[in-house]
N, C-alpha and C positions, 0 to 999 in steps of 0.2 A: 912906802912904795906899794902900789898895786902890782896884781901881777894877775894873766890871765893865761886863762888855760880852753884852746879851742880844742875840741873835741871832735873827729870827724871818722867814719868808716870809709875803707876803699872798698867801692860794691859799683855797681852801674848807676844809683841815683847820685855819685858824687858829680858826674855828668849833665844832671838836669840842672845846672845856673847854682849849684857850691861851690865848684871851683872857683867860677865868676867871683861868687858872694866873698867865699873866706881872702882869695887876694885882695878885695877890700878893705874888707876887713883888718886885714893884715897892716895895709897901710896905714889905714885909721890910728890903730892900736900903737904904733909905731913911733907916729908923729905926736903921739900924745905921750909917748917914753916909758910906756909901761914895758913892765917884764912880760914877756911872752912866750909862750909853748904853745907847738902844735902838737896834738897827738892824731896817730893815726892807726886806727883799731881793723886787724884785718887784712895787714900791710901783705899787698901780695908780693910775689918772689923772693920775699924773706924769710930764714931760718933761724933766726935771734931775732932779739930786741935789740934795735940799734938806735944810738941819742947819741945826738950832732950837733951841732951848731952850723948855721950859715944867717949873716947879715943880721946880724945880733938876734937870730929866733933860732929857739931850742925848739928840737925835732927832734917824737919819740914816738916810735915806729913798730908796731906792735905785732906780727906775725901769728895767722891763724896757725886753729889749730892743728897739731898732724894729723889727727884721724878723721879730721874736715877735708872735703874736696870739693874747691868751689865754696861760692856764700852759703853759712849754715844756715839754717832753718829759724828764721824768727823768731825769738823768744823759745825755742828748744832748753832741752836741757844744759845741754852741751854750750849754744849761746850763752843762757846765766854762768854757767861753771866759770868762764873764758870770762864774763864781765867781773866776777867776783877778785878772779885773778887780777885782773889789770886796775882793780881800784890799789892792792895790796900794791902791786909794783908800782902806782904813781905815788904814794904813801913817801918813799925815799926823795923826791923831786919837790913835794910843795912844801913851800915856804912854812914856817909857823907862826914869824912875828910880822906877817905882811898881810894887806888885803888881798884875800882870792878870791876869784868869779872862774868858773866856768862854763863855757858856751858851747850849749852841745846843737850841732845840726840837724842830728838824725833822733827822733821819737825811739827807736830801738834800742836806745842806749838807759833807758830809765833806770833799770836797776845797778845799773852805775853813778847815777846820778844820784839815787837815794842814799847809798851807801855813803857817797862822798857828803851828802847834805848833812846827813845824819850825823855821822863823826865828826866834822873837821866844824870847824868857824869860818862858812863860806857862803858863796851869795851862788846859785846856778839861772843860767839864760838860757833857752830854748827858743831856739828860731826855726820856727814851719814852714820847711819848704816845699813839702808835699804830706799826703798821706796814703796809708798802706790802701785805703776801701776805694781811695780815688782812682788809683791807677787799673785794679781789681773791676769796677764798674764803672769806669767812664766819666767818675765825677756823678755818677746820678743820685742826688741826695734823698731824695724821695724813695728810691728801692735801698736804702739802705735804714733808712727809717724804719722800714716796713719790718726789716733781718731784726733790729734792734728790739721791736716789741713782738717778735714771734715766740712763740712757745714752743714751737717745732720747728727747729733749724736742722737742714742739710749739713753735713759734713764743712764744705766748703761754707756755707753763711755762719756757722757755728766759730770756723777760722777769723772769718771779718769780725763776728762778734768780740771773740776774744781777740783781736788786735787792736781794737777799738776801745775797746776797756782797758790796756795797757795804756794810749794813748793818754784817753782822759785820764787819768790818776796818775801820768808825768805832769802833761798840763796845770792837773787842779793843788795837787798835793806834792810833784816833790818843787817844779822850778816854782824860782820868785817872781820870774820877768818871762813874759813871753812875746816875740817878736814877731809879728803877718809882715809879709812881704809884698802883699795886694790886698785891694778892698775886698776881692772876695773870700778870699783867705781871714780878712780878720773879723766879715760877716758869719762867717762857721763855726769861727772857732767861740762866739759869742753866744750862736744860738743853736749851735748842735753838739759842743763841749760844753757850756754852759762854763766859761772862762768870763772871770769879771775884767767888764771892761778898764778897769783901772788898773788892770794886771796886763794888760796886751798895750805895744803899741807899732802901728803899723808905718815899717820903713820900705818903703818901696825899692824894690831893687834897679840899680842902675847900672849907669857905663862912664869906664872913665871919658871926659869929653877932648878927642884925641882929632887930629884931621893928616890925612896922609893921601896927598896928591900922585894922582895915578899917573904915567907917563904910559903914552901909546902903545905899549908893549905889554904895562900892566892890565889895562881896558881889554886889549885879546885878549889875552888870556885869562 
């Protein structure tokens, strides 16, 4: 039996087309009768860890930290501390005589990912659905190029630096699979991470194909 394990943060990018993505996902995963868990790292309004079940998917829900207010600090201390933590706690949950994959959304999660690589007999999937320098400068590849072979970096370019070099060394070295969701997403990450192409493959992201006739009332409004 396989068994997969989605990996997701609750932060404001879960917003930008994850949520779309993972209830896909979700049904995908479903109809093919895999075992499934969702975890979700960061669980806001929560003060325990809580694991549930609904519609045959296990849900584990992972609450920041106390002394965090609001999303912590990318790759902070405090972040590693909190990922180390939650490798240990999903330790009790995976299977040992089963295939596992895990599929992480969000690039900030690597050193949970290495950990889990490292120790267990597992296969990990990363799907790009943004990045941190794109949101930071507008997508401008060329002024980030520039940060990248500077030898005198600002404060803040020094940040995109080191979030960038987190990036690549999830990409190159911990996942086995990585997934672009657009051509130009899978153009970057080929010639600006330097991810071989036989390691990427690009799923465009979609919509369920649904049709819901408006009645005059709907149309107003």
């Amino acid at each position: 039996m396989r068994t997969i394990f989605i990996i997701n943060r609750d932060s404001r990018a879960k917003y930008y087309g994850i949520g779309t993505y993972t209830r896909q996902l979700v049904n995908v995963v479903k109809a093919m009768r895999f075992n499934l868990t969702i975890v979700s790292l960061y669980a806001k309004g929560k003060n325990e860890v809580l694991v549930y079940e609904k519609e045959n998917v296990r849900y584990i829900e992972v609450p920041s930290l106390i002394s965090v207010v609001g999303d912590p600090r990318l790759y902070s201390k405090e972040d590693m501390r909190y990922q180390r933590n939650v490798y240990y706690l999903l330790l009790s949950y995976i299977p040992r005589q089963e295939e596992v994959y895990f599929h992480f959304n969000f690039m900030e999660s690597g050193l949970l990912a290495s950990l889990l690589k490292k120790n267990l007999k597992c296969k990990v999937v990363l799907a790009v659905h943004y990045t941190y320098w794109s949101f930071e400068l507008l997508g401008n590849v060329d002024r980030l190029k520039k940060i990248l072979l500077s030898q005198n970096r600002n404060e803040e370019e020094e940040k995109l630096f080191q979030y960038y070099v987190h990036e690549e060394d999830f990409l190159n070295n911990v996942a086995d699979f990585v997934i672009a969701i657009a051509e130009h997403s899978y153009r970057t990450l080929c010639d600006l991470y330097k991810v071989p192409s036989l390691k990427i493959a690009l799923i465009n992201n979609g919509l369920v194909d649904g049709f819901y006739e408006l009645d005059t009332n709907d149309k107003k409004i």
